[in-house]
SEVEXRO-694725 format. One record per residue (C-alpha): residue number from 1; y, z, x; residue in three letters. Coordinates in nm, 2 decimals, m for minus. Example, Ala and Ser with C-alpha at 12.3 -4.5 7.8 and 13.67 -1.06 7.14 Angstrom:
2
<paba: 1, y: m0.45, z: 0.78, x: 1.23, mardo: ALA> .
<paba: 2, y: m0.11, z: 0.71, x: 1.37, mardo: SER> .
//
This chain:
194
<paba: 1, y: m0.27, z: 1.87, x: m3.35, mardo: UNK> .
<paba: 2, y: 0.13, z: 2.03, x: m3.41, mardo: UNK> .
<paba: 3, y: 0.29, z: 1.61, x: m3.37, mardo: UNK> .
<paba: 4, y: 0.59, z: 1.86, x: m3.23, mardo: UNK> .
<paba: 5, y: 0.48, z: 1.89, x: m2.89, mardo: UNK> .
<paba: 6, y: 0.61, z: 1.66, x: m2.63, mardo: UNK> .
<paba: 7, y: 0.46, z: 1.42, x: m2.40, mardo: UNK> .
<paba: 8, y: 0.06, z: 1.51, x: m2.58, mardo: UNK> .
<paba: 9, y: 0.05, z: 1.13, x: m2.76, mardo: UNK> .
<paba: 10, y: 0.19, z: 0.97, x: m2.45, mardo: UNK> .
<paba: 11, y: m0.08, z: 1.12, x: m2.22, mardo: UNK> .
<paba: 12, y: m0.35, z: 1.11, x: m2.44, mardo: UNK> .
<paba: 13, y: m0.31, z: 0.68, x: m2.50, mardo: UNK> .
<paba: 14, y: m0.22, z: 0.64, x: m2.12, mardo: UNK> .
<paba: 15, y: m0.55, z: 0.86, x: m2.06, mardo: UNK> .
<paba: 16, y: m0.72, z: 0.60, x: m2.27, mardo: UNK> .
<paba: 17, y: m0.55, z: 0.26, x: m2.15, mardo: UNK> .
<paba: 18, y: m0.64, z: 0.38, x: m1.81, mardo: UNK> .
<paba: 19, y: m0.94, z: 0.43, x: m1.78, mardo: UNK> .
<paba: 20, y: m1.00, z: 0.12, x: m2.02, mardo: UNK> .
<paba: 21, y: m0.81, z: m0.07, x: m1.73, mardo: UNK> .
<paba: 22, y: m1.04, z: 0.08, x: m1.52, mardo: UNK> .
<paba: 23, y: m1.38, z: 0.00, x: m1.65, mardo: UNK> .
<paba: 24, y: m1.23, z: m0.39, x: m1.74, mardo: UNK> .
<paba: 25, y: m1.09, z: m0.45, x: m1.38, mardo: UNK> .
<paba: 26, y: m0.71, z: m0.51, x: m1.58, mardo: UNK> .
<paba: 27, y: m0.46, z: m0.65, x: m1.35, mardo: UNK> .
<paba: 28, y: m0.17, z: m0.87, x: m1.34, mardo: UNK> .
<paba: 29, y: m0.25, z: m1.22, x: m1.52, mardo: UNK> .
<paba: 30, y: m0.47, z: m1.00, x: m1.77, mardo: UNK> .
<paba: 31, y: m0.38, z: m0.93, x: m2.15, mardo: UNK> .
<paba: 32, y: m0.38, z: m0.61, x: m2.38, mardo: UNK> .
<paba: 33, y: m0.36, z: m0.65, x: m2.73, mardo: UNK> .
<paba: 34, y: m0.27, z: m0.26, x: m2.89, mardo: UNK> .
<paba: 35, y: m0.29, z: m0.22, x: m3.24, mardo: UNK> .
<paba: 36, y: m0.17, z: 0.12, x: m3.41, mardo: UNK> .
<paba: 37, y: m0.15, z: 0.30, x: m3.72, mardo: UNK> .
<paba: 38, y: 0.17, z: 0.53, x: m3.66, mardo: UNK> .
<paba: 39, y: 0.05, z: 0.68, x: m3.99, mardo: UNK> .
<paba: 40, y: m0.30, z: 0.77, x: m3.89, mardo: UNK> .
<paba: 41, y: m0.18, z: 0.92, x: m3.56, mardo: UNK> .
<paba: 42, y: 0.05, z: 1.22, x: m3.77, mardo: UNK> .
<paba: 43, y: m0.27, z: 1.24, x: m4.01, mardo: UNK> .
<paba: 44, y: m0.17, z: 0.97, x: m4.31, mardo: UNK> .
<paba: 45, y: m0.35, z: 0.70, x: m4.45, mardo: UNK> .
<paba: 46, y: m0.29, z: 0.43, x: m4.28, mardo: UNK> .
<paba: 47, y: 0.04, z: 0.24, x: m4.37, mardo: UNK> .
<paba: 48, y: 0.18, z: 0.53, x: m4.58, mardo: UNK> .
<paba: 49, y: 0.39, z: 0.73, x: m4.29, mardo: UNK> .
<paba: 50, y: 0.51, z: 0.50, x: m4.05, mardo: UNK> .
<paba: 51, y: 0.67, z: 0.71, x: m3.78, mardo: UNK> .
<paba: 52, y: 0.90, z: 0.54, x: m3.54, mardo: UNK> .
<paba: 53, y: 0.93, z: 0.84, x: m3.33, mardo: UNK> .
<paba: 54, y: 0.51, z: 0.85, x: m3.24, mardo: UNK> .
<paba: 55, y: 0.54, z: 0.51, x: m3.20, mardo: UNK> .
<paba: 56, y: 0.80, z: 0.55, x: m2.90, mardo: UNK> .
<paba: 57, y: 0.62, z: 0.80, x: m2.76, mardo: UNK> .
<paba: 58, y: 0.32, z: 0.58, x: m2.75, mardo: UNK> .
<paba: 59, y: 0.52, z: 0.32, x: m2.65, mardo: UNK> .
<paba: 60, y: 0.60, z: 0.50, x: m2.31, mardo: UNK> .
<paba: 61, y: 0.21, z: 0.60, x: m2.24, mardo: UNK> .
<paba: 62, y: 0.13, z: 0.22, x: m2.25, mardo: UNK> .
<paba: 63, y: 0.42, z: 0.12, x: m2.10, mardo: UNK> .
<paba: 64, y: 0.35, z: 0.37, x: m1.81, mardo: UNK> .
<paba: 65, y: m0.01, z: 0.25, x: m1.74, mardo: UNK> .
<paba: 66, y: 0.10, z: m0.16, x: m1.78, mardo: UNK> .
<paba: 67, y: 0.37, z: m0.12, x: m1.47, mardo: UNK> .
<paba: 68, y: 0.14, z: 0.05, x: m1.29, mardo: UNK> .
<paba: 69, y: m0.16, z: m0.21, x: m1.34, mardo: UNK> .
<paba: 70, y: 0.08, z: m0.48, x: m1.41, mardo: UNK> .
<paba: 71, y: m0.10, z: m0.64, x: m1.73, mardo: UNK> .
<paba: 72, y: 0.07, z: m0.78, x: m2.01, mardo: UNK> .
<paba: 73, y: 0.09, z: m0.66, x: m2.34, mardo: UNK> .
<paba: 74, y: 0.09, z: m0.76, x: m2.71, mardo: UNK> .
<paba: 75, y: 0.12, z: m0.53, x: m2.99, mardo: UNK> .
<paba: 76, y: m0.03, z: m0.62, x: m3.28, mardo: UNK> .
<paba: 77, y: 0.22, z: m0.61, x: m3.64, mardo: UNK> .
<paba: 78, y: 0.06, z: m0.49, x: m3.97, mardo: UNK> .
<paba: 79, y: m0.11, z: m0.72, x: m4.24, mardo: UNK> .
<paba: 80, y: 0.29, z: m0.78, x: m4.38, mardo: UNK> .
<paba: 81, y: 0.33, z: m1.00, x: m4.10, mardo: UNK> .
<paba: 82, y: m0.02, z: m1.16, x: m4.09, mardo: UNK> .
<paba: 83, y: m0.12, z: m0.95, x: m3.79, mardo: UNK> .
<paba: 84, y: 0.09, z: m1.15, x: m3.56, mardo: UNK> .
<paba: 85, y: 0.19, z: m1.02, x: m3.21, mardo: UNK> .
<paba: 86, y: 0.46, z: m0.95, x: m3.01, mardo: UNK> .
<paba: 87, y: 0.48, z: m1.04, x: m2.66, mardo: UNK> .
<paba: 88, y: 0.70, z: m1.13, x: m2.41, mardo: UNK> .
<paba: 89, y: 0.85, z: m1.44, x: m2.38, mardo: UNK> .
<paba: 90, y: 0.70, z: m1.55, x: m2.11, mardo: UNK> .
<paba: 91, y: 0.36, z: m1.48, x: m2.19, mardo: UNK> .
<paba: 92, y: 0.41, z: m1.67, x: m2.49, mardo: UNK> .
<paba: 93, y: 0.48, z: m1.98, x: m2.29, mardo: UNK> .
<paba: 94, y: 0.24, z: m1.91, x: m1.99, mardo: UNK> .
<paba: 95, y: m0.04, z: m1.91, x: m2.27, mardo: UNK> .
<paba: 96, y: 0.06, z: m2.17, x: m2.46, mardo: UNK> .
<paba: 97, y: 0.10, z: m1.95, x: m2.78, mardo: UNK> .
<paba: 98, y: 0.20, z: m2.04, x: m3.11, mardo: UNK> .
<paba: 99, y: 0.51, z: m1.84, x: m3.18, mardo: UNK> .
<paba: 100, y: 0.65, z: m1.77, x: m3.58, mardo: UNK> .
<paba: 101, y: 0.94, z: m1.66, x: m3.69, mardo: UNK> .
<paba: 102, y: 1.01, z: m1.32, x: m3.80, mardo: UNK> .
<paba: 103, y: 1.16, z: m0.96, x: m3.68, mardo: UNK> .
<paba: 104, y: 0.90, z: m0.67, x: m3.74, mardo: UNK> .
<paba: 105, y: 1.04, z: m0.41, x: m3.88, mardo: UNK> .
<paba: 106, y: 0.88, z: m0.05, x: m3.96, mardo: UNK> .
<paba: 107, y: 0.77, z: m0.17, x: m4.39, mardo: UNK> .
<paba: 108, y: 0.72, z: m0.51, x: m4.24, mardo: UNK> .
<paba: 109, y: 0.51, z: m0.53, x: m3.92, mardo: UNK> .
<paba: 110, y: 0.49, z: m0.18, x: m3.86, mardo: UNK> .
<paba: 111, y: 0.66, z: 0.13, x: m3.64, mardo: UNK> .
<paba: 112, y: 0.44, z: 0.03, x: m3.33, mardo: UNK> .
<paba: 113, y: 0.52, z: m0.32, x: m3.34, mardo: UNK> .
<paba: 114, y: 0.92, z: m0.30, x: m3.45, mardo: UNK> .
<paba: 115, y: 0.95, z: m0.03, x: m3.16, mardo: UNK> .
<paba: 116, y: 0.77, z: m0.29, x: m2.88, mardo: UNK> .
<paba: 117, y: 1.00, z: m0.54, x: m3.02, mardo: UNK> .
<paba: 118, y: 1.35, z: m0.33, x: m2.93, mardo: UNK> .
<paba: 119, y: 1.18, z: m0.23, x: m2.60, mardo: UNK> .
<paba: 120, y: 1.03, z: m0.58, x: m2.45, mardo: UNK> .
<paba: 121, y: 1.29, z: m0.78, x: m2.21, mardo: UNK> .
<paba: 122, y: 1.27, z: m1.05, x: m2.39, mardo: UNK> .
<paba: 123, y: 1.02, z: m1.01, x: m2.73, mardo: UNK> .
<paba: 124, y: 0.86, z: m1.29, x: m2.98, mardo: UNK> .
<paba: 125, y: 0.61, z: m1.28, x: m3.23, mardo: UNK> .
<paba: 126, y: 0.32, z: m1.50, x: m3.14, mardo: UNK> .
<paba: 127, y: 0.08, z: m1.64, x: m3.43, mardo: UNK> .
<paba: 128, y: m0.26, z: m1.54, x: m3.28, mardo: UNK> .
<paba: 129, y: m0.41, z: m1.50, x: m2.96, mardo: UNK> .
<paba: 130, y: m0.73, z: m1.43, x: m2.71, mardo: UNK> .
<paba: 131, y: m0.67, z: m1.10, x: m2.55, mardo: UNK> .
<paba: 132, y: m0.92, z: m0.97, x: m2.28, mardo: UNK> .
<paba: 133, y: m0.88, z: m0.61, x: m2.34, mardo: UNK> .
<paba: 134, y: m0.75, z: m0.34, x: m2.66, mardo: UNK> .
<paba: 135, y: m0.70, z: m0.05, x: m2.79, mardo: UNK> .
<paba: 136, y: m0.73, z: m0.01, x: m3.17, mardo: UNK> .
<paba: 137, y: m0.57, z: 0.32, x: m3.26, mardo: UNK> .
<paba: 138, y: m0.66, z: 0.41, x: m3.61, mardo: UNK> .
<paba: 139, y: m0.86, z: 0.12, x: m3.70, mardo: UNK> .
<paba: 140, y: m0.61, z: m0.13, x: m3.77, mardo: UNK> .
<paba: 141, y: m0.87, z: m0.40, x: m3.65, mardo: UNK> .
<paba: 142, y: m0.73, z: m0.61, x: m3.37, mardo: UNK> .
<paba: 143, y: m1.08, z: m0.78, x: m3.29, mardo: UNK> .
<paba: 144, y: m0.93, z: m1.08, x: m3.40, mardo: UNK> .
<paba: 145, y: m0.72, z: m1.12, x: m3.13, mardo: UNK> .
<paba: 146, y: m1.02, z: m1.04, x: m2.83, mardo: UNK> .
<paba: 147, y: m1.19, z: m1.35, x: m2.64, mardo: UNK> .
<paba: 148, y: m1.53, z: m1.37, x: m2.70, mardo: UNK> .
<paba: 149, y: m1.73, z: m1.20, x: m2.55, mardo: UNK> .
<paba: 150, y: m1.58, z: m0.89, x: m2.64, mardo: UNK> .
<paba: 151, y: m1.77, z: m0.53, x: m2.46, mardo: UNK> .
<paba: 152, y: m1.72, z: m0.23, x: m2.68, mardo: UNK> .
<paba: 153, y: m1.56, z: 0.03, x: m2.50, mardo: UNK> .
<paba: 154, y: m1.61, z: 0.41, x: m2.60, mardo: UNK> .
<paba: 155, y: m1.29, z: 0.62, x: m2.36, mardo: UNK> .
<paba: 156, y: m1.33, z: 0.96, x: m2.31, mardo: UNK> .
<paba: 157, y: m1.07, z: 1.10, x: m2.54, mardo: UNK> .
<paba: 158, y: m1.18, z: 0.92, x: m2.90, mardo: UNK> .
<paba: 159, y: m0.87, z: 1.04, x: m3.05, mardo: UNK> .
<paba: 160, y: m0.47, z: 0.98, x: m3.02, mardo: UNK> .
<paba: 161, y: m0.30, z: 1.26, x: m3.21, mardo: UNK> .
<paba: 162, y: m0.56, z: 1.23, x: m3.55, mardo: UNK> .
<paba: 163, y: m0.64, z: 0.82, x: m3.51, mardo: UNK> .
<paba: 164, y: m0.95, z: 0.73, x: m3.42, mardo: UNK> .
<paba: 165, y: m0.95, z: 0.51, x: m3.12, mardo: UNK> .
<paba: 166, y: m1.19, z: 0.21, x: m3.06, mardo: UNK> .
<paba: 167, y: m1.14, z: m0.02, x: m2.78, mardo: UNK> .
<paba: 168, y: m1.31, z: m0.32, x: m2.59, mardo: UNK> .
<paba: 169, y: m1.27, z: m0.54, x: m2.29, mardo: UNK> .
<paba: 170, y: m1.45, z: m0.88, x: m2.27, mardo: UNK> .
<paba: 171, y: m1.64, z: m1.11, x: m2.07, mardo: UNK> .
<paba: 172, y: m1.71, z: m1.47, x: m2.02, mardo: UNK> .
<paba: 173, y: m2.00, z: m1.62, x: m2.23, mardo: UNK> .
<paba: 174, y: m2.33, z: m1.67, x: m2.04, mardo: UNK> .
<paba: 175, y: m2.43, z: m1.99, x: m2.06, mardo: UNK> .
<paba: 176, y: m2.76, z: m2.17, x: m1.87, mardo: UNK> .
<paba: 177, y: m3.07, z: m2.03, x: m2.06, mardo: UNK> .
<paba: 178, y: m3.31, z: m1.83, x: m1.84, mardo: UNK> .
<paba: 179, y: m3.33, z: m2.04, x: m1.51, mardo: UNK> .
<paba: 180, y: m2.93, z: m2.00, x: m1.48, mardo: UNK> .
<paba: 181, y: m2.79, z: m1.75, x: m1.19, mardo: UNK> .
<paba: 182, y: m2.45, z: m1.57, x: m1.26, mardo: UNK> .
<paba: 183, y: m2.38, z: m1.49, x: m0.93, mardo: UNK> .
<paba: 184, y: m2.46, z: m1.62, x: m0.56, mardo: UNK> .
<paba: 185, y: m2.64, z: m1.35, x: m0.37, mardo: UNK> .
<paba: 186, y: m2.37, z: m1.22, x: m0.08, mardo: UNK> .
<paba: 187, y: m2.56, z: m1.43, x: 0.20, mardo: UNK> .
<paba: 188, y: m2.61, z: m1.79, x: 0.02, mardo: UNK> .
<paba: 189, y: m2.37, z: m2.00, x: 0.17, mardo: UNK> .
<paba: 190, y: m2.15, z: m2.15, x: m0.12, mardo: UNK> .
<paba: 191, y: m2.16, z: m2.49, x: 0.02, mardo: UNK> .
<paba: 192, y: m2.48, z: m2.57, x: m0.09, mardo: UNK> .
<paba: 193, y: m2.38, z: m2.70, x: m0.42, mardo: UNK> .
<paba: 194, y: m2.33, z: m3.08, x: m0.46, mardo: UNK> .
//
């Protein structure tokens, strides 16, 4: 893929986020964590050609899909910075999150994660947290930050630029053995229960 030509990285991750947001019902109250190897998208080995200008472009894809959906967003920093996220301010409060001190830069914490940190409103790194949705783009591993149960997801489009792309929503355990019933049937009065 010629990394020159406009706009193709922006609609290929909004193309994915989509129709992720699509198959895990995301909405407002939801979380996305996005984890990207800027170096793997332009065909590097991962962290050895950060490139602020993919990650911008990427930015603007996710960023596209989240005001449309109106999810919230973390974007996972490199292993430099102990994988922490950054996130709004206020999702760091409304989820009771852990926040550490520290400024993600493009050698420390990655392109993708210093650019969501000059484009948030109001940015933080928070230590860890239990996203319902992601999008790994060139394996940088973000399944520690998914709630268990976490779905793999396989989109459409399996690559952004040349990254692989992995993603997953999740779900809430099932608990109750096999007499247990996960949903009421459309007709049994609610009530019932005492």
């Amino acid at each position: 893929m010629d990394m020159s030509e406009p706009g193709e990285i922006r609609g290929q991750v909004a193309e994915i986020l989509e129709e992720l947001a699509e198959a895990a019902g995301l909405g407002p109250g939801r979380l996305v964590v996005i984890g990207v190897s800027t170096s793997e998208v332009a065909g590097a080995r991962i962290g050895t050609g950060g490139a602020e200008h993919i990650a911008a472009e990427l930015f603007d894809g996710i960023e596209e899909v989240r005001r449309r959906r109106g999810f919230d967003l973390a974007f996972q920093c490199c292993e430099h910075l102990n994988r922490a996220l950054v996130v709004e301010r206020q999702v760091l409060e409304r989820m009771g999150l852990t926040e550490v001190a520290a400024v993600p830069v493009p050698k420390a914490g990655g392109s993708m994660a210093a650019t969501a940190y000059k484009r948030l409103i109001e940015p933080c790194l928070a230590e860890s947290l239990e996203a319902h949705a992601g999008i790994d783009i060139g394996e940088t591993l973000i399944g520690m930050h998914l709630r268990r149960v976490a779905v793999p997801f396989r989109p459409t489009l399996r690559f952004v630029g040349k990254a692989r792309v992995n993603a997953a929503w999740s779900r809430p355990k099932l608990i109750g053995g096999e007499r247990a019933v996960y949903a009421l049937p459309q007709s049994q009065d609610s009530r019932l229960c005492d």
